[in-house]
C-alpha positions in Angstrom: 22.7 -16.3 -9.4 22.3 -18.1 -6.0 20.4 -15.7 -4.4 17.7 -15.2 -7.4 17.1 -18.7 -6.6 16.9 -18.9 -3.6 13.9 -16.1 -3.8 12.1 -17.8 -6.5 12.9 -21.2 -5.0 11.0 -20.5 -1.9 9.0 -17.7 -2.9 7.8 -14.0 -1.2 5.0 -16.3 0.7 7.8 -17.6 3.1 9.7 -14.7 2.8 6.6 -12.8 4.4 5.7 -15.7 6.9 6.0 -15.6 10.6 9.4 -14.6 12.5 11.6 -17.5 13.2 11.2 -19.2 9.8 15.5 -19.3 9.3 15.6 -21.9 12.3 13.0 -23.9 10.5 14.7 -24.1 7.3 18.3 -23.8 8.3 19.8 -25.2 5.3 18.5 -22.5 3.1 18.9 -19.8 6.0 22.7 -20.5 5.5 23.6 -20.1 2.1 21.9 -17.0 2.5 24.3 -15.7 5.8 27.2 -17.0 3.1 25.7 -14.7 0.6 25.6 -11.9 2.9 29.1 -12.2 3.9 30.8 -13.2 1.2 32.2 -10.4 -0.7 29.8 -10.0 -4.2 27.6 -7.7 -5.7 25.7 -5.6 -3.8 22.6 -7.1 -4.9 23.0 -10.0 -4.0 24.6 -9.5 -0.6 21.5 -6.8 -0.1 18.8 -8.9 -0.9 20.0 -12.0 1.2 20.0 -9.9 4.6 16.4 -8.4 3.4 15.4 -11.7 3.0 17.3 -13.2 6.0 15.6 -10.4 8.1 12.4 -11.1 6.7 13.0 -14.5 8.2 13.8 -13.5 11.8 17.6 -13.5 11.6 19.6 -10.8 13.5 22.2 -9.6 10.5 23.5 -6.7 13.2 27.0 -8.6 12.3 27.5 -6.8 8.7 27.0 -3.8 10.0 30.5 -2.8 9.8 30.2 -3.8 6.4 32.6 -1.6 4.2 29.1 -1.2 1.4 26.9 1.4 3.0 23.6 -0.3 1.1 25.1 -3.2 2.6 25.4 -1.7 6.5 22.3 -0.2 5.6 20.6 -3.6 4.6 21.9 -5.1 8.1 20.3 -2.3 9.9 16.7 -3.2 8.7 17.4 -6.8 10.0 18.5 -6.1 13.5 16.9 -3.9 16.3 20.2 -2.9 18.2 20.7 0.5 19.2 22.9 1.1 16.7 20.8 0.6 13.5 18.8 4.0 13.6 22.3 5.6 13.9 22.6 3.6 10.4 19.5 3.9 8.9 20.1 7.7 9.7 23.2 7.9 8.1 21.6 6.5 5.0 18.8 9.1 4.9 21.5 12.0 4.7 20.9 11.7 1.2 18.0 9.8 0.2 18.8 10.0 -3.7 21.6 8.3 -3.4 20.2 5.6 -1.5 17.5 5.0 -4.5 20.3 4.9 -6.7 22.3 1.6 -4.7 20.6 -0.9 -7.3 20.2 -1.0 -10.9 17.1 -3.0 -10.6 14.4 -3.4 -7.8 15.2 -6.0 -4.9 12.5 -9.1 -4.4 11.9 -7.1 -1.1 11.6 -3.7 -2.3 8.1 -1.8 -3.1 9.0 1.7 -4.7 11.9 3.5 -4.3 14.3 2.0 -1.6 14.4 5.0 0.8 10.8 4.3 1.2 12.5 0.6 2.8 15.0 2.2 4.6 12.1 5.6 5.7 10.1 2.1 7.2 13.1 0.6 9.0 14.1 4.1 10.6 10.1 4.8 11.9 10.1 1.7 13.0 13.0 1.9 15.8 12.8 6.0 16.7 12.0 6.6 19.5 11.1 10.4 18.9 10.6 12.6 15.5 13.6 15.1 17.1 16.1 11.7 16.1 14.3 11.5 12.9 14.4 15.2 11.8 17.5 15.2 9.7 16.3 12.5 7.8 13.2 13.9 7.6 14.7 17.2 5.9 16.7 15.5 3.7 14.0 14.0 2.5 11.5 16.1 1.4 13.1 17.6 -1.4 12.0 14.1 -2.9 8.8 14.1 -1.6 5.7 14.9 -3.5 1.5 15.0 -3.1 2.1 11.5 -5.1 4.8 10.3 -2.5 2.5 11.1 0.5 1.5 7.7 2.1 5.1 6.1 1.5 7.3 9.2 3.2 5.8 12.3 4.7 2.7 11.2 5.8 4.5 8.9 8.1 6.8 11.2 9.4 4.1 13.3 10.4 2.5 10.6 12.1 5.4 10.5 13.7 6.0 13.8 14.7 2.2 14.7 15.6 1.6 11.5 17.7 -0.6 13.5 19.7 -2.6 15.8 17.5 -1.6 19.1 17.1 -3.6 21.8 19.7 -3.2 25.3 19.6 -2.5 26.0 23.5 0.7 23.5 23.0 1.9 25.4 19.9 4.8 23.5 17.6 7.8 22.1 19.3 10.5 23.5 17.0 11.4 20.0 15.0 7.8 20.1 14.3 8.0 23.7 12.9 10.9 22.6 10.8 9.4 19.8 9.2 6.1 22.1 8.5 8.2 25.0 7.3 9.8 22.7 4.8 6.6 21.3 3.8 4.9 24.2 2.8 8.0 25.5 0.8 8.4 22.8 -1.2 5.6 22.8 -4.2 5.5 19.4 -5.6 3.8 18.2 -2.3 0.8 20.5 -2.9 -2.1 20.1 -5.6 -5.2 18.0 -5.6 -4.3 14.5 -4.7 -6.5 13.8 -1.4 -4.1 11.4 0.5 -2.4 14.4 1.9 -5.2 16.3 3.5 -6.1 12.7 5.4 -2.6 12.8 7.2 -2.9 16.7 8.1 -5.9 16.2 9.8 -5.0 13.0 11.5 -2.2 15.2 13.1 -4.7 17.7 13.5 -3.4 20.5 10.8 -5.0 22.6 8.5 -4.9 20.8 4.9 -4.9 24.3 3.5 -0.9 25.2 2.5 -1.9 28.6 3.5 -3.3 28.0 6.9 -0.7 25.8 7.1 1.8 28.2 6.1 0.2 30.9 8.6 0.3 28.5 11.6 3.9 27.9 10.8 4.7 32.0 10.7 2.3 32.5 13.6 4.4 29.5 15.8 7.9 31.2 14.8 6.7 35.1 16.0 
């Protein structure tokens, strides 16, 4: 398939190069936008925007795209004000967003929401926007997931550490509440305990779990 050569053609070290690189190589920049917009299979329509992205090419034309991995592929390649809106919409329900492609893109490392997770932190502006995404997706996460999904969103939500006199704002409390419900995130893996403390929580679940009850009274 085109795009398959493409990416082994030139290779993830240009892929990964500096911004701009699509105006360098225009030829090849090209028969990736035809890609893209040429109805296909999703794969390869997906991984041509990644890619085009990748290369410093605004792909905020696709999305309207009819393909919500598609639209959702655009989002990660343009900063307009409209792509959290998509990259939000995608999050609703993160299992279905790893489920878009029967095998790995080029551009992907672990499951896709972790991609799309990386887009959205990228452009929001505050952890209140992110929240529903953030819900939505820790029913997926896990103490093994930590470093790819909700350690960032606390980083996100605790961009000032957590102090006592401020208390939690209430998408905080959410986020913490769900947290300390939801069992596969807790055991002995250590990468958690560094992100709790970077936002200034207790890595103890039940400290944690008391700070949350003693925030909500």
């Amino acid at each position: 398939m085109l795009f398959e050569q493409l990416d082994r053609g030139l290779g993830k070290v240009v892929r990964s190069g500096a911004g701009g690189l699509a105006d360098r190589i225009p030829a090849a920049a090209d028969r990736l936008e035809n890609i893209a917009h040429t109805p296909g299979p999703r794969r390869e329509r997906a991984g041509a925007l990644l890619t085009l992205a990748d290369w410093g090419r605004d792909t905020a034309a696709l999305l309207t795209d009819e393909d919500p991995a598609v639209r959702t592929c655009a989002a990660l390649g343009t900063a307009g004000p409209s792509a959290v809106d998509h990259l939000l919409a995608a999050l609703a329900d993160p299992g279905a967003v790893d489920g878009w492609f029967d095998e790995p893109l080029p551009q992907m490392d672990g499951w896709f929401r972790f991609t799309v997770l990386d887009g959205l932190l990228e452009r929001a502006e505050s952890f209140e926007r992110v929240l529903p995404a953030a819900l939505a997706l820790v029913p997926l996460c896990s103490q093994y997931t930590v470093d790819r999904d909700w350690g960032p969103l606390l980083a996100l939500a605790f961009r000032e550490s957590y102090m006592a006199e401020a208390g939690l704002t209430p998408p905080q409390s959410a986020f913490l509440t769900a947290l300390v419900k939801h069992e596969p995130c807790w055991g002995t893996i250590a990468n958690r305990d560094t992100w709790l403390r970077a936002a200034g929580l207790p890595a103890d679940r039940e400290e944690l779990r008391v700070l949350v009850q003693t925030a909500g009274e």
